[in-house]
N, C-alpha and C positions, 0 to 999 in steps of 0.2 A: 519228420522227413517226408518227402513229395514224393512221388512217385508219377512220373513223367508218360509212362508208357501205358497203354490199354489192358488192362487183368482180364484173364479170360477165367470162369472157375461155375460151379453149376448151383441152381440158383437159390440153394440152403446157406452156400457159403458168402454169396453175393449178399444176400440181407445181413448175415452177421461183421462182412466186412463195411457197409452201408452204416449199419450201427457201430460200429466201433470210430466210425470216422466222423461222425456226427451226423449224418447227412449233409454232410459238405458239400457236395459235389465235386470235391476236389480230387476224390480217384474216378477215372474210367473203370468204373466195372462192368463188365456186361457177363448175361447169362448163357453159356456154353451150352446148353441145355435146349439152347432156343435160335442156333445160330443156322442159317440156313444153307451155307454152303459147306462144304467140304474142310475137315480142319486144317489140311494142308494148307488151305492159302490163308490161315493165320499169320502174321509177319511180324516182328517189332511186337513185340508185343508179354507178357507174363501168363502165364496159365498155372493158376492154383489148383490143385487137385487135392481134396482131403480123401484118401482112399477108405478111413474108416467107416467117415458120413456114407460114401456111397458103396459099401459092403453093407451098412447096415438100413441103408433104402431098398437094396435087391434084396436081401435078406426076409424084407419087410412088403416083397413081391413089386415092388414097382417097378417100371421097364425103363430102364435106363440108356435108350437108346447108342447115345452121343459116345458112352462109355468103352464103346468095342471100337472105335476111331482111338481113342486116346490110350488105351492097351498099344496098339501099332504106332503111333507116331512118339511115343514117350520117348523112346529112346532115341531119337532124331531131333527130337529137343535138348536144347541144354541145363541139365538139374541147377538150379542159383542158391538152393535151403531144403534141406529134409528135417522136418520135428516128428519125433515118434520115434519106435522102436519096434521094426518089422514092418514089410512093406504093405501090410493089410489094418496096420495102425496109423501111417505114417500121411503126412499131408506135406506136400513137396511140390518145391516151386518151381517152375519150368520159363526157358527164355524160348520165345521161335523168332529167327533171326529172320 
């Protein structure tokens, strides 16, 4: 199945969704992580968030800047798939319309 629309997600999970597709280039992924404006003007668009991965990168001391934008707007998105169990396990897919 194709997926049409831009994935926005940070950039551990971009290389594993990269490999899993073959390098196709048949998904837009881009790194979240690296994006320069403001996430509100994200549009159309998917945003992957593995909340685990990036508990256990701060965990891990790195500064995850991009991460305190997407605490605020999560819920202004529309959730599309949650996998996991509990919201610090959990990797949940996001629409911004």
């Amino acid at each position: 199945k194709s997926v049409k629309k831009p994935i926005f997600t940070d950039s551990r999970s971009k290389l594993a969704l990269e490999y899993l597709s073959g390098y196709s280039n048949e998904l837009a992924v881009f790194n979240i992580e690296s994006y320069s404006g403001d996430l509100k003007s994200i549009k159309d668009s998917y945003i992957v968030i593995n909340y685990k991965l990036i508990k256990n990168r701060m965990e891990a001391g790195e500064e995850l800047e991009f991460f305190e934008q997407v605490k605020k707007l999560a819920g202004t998105w529309t959730k599309v798939n949650v996998i996991g169990n509990g919201i610090d396990q959990n990797l949940v897919v996001y629409y911004a319309k």
